[in-house]
C-alpha positions in Angstrom: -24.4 -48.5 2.7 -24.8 -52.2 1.9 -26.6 -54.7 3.4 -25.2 -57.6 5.1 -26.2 -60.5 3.2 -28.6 -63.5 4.4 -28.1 -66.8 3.4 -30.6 -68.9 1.6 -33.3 -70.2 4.3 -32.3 -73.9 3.5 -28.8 -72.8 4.4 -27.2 -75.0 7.7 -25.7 -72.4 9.8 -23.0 -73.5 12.1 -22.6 -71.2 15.7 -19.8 -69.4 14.0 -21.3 -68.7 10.7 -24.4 -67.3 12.4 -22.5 -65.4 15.5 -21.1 -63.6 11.9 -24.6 -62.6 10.6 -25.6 -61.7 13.8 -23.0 -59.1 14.4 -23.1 -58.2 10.9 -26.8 -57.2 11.2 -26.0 -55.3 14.4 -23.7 -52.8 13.8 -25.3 -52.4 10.1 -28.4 -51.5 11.8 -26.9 -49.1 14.5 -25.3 -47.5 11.2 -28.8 -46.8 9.5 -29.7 -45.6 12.6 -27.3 -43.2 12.8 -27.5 -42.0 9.2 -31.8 -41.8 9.3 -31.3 -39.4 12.5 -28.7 -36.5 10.5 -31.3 -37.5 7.7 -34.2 -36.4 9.7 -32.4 -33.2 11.0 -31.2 -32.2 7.5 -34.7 -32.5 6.4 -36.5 -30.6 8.7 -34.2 -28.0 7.9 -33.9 -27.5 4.4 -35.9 -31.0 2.5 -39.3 -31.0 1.0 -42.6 -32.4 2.5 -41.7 -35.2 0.4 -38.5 -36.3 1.7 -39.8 -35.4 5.0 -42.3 -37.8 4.0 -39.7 -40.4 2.8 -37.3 -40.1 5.8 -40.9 -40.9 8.0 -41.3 -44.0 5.8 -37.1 -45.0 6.4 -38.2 -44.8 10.0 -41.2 -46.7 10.2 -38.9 -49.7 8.0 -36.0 -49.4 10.2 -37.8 -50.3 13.1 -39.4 -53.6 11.4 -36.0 -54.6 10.2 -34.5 -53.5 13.3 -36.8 -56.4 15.6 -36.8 -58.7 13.1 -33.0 -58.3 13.4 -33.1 -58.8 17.1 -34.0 -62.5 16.5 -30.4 -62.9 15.3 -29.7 -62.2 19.1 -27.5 -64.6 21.0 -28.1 -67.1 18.1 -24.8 -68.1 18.1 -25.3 -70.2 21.6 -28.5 -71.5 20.0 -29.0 -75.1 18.9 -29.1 -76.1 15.0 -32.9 -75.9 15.4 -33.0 -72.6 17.1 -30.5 -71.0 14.2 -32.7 -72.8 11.6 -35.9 -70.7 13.0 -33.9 -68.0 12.7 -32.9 -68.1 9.7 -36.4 -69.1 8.4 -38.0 -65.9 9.8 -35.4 -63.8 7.9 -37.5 -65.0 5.0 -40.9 -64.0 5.8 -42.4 -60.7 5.0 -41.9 -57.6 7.2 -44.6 -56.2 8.7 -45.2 -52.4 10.7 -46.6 -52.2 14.1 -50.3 -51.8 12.3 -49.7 -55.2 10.3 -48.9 -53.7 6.6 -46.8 -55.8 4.9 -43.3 -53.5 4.0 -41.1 -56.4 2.3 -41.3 -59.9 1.2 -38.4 -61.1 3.3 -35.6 -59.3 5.6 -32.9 -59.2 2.8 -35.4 -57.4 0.6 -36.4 -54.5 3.2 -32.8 -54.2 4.0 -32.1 -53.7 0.5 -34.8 -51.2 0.4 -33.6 -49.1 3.6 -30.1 -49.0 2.0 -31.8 -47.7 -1.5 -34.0 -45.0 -0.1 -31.6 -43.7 2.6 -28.8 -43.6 -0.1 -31.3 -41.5 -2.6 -32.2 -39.3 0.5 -28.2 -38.4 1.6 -28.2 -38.0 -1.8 -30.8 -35.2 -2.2 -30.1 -33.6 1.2 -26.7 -33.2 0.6 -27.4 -31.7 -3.0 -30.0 -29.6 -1.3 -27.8 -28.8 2.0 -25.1 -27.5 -1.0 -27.1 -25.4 -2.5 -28.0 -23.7 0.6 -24.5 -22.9 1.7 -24.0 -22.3 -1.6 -27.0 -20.0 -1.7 -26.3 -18.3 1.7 -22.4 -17.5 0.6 -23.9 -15.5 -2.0 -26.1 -13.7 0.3 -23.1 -12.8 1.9 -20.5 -11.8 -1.0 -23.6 -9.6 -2.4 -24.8 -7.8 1.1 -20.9 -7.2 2.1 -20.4 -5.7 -1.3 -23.3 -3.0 -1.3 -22.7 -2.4 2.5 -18.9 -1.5 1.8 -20.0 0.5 -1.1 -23.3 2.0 0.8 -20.3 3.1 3.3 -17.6 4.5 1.0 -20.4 5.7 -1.7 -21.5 8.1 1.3 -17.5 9.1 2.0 -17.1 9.6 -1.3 -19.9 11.8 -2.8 -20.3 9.7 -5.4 -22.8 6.7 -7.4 -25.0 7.1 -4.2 -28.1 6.5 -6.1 -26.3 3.7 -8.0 -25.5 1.9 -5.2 -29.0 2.8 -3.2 -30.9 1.5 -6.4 -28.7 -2.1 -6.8 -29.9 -2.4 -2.7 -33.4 -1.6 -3.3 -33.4 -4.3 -5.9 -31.6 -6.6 -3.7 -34.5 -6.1 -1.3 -36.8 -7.5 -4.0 -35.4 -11.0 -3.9 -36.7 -14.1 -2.3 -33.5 -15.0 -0.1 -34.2 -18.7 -0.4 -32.7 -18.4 -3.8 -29.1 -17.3 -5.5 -29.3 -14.0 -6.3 -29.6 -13.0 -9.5 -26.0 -13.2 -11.2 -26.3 -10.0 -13.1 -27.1 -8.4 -9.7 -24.1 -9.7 -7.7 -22.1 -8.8 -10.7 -23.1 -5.3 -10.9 -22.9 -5.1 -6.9 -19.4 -6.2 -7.0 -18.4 -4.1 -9.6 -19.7 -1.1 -8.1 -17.5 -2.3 -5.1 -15.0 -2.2 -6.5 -15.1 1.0 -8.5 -15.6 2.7 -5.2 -12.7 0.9 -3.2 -10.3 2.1 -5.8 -11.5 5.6 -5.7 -11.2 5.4 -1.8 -7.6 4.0 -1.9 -6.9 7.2 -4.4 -8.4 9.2 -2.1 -6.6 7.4 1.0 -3.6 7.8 -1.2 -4.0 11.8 -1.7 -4.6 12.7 1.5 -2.1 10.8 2.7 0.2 12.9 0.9 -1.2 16.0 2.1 -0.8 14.8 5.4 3.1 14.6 4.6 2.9 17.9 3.4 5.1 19.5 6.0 7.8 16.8 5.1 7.1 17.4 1.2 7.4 20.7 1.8 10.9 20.2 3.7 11.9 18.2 0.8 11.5 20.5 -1.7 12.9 23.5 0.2 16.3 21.6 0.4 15.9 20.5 -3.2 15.4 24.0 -4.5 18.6 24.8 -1.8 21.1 22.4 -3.8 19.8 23.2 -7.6 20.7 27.1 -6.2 24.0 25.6 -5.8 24.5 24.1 -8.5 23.4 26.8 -11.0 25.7 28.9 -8.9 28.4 26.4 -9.3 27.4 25.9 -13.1 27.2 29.5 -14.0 30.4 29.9 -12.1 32.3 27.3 -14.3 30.2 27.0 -17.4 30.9 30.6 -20.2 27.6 29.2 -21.7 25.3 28.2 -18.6 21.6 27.2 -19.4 19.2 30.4 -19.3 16.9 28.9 -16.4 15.9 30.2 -13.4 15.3 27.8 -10.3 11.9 27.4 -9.6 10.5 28.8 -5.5 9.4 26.5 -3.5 8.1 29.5 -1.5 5.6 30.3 -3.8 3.9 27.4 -3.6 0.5 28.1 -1.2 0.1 26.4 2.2 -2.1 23.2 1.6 -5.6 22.8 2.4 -6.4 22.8 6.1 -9.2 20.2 7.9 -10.1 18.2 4.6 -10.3 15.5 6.4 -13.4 16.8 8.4 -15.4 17.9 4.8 -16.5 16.1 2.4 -14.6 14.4 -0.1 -16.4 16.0 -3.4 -16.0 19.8 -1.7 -12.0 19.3 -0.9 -11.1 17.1 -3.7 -10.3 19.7 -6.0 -8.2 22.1 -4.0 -6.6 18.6 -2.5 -5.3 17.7 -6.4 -4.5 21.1 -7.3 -2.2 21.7 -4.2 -0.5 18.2 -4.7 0.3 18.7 -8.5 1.8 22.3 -7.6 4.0 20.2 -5.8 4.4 17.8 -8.3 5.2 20.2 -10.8 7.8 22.4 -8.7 9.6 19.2 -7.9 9.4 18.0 -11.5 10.6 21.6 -12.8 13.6 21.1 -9.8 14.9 17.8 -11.3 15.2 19.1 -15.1 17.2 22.1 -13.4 19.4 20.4 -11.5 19.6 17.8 -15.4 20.2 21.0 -17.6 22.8 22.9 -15.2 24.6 19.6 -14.7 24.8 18.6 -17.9 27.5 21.3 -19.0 29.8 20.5 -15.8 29.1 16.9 -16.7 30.6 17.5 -20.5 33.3 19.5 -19.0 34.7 16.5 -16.7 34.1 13.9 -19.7 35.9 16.6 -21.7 39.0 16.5 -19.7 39.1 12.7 -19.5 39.0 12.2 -22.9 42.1 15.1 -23.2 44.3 13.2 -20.6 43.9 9.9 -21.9 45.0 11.0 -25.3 47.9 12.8 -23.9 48.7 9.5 -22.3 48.5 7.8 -25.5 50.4 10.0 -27.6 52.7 9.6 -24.4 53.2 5.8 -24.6 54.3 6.6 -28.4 57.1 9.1 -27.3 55.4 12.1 -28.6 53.4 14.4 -25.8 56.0 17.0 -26.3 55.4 16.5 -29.9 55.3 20.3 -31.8 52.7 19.4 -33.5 50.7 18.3 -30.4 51.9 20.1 -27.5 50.0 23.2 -28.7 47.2 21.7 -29.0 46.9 20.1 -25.8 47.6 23.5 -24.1 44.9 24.8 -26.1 42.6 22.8 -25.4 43.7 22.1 -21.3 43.6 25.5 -20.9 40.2 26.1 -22.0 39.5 22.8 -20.1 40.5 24.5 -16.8 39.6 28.2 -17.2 36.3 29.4 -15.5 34.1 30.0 -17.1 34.9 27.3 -19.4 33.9 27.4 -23.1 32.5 24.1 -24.0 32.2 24.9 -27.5 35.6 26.1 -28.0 36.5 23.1 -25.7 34.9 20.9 -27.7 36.7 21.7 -30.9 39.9 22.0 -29.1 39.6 17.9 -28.0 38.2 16.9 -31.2 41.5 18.5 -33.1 44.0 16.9 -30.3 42.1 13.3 -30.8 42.4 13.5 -34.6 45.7 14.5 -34.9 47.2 12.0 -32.4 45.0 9.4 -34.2 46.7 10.9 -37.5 50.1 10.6 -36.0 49.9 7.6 -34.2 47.7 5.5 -37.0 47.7 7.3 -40.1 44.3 7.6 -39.6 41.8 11.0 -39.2 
């Protein structure tokens, strides 16, 4: 905030020049004003006895400035002598109401005001910073040991932990940042115990789906019936495995959500990885007894396109190749089907159109 600046006192000043000063003086004054009064607020909220002290002093100088000022009033309807006196009087010392002399001249305590009102935005707003700054903390570190308090007591689990980081807590003086290894720890804490809840949140959400798991499965284990039928039906050499009961699985816990986490926690897990399991053992069914069907289809693609080869060569009904594609499609097409011998069957059709059709094996 500068201050306007006053001429020398030997300067002439003409009605427009000192009309200029005049207004310049004004609103520069109103603006200290305003600044000393969110000063003097600020400091009796968060500043020191000293700048309490100092924003007294910037009071007590703002007033002398502020009538010495006033002079300036109307002086550009004054006379040249009348502006002269004026300007004269800007040059002699500043005085408070008791008579203490606070600057040599009006340009001097203005330059002073500006100074010290500068240096005390500067260390209120540092101080006011450090405060929010301060108080945020607060915040961030009594959120995170309430939350955890809260889900440490659903949970069964680092009570004491979390009880002994708030005890500490308690031991702090609040007009300070907490300490950072202490927010750290609280936050960590925090957040160990939100992602346990969400885990937990997670499993019993499942549970609570169990009906429609259990639905799921049951229709599962229904088509993997079918196909095995289907596979055994089709397939001479069908895998060995029997289709797991969804039936056997037990009911799931009842009312966990109205006990304790650590007493259902276990039976909750076990219950869910039953499932897991007996849908898990359903899928590499349902992979082993459609793989032979699978082989079996892929099987008879591979025979008809080589018939179509050896077709677009003129030799399907070839002697030496007719056989063998009878062979092999009626293997192909039998039930059950022998994929082994089916297998060998393709493999000696391929080669020997290859052979006839290429000269290659």
């Amino acid at each position: 905030m500068t201050a306007p600046a006053i001429p020398p006192k030997d300067t002439s000043l003409d009605r427009k020049a000192a009309a200029a000063i005049a207004a310049e003086l004004d609103a520069w004054v109103a603006a200290v004003a305003s600044e000393l009064l969110d000063l003097e607020q600020d400091a009796q909220a968060s500043g020191s006895d000293a700048q309490r002290t100092d924003v007294a002093a910037a009071f007590t100088l703002w007033r002398a400035v502020s009538e010495r000022t006033e002079q300036w009033d109307g002086v550009g309807g004054a006379n040249g002598g009348g502006r002269a006196a004026v300007l004269a009087s800007a040059w002699t010392p500043i005085t408070s109401d008791a008579g203490e002399v606070l600057a040599p001249d009006l340009a001097d305590a203005m330059t002073f005001l500006a100074a010290l009102v500068e240096r005390l935005r500067t260390q209120l707003e540092s101080q006011r910073q450090v405060a929010v700054s301060t108080a945020e903390a607060w915040l961030t570190l009594d959120g995170d040991l309430h939350q955890a308090a809260q889900a440490a007591a659903r949970l069964g689990q680092e009570v004491r932990h979390v009880a002994e980081l708030e005890a500490e807590a308690g031991r702090q003086i609040r007009s300070v940042h907490p300490p950072a290894d202490l927010t750290t720890r609280a936050a960590a804490v925090r957040a160990r115990l939100d992602t346990a809840e969400a885990e937990r949140e997670g499993l019993l959400g499942r549970l609570d789906a169990a009906s429609s798991l259990l639905a799921d499965l049951d229709a599962k284990e229904a088509a993997v019936r079918a196909l095995a039928e289907r596979c055994r039906a089709k397939i001479a050499d069908a895998p060995p495995l029997a289709v797991p009961s969804i039936a056997a699985i037990a009911p799931p816990p009842d009312g966990v959500r109205d006990h304790p986490w650590p007493a259902v926690e276990a039976p909750v897990r076990t219950w869910l990885q039953q499932t897991e399991r007996a849908g898990a053992a359903l899928d590499e069914a349902a992979r082993r007894f459609q793989a032979p069907l699978t082989r079996r289809e892929e099987l008879r693609g591979l025979l008809q396109a080589f018939r179509d080869k050896a077709a677009s060569a003129g030799l399907a009904e070839h002697e030496a190749l007719d056989p063998l594609y009878t062979a092999a499609r009626d293997t192909l097409w039998s039930a059950p089907c022998d994929l082994a011998v089916a297998q060998s069957q393709v493999d000696e059709y391929v080669r020997t159109v290859n052979t006839m059709m290429h000269g290659v094996g």
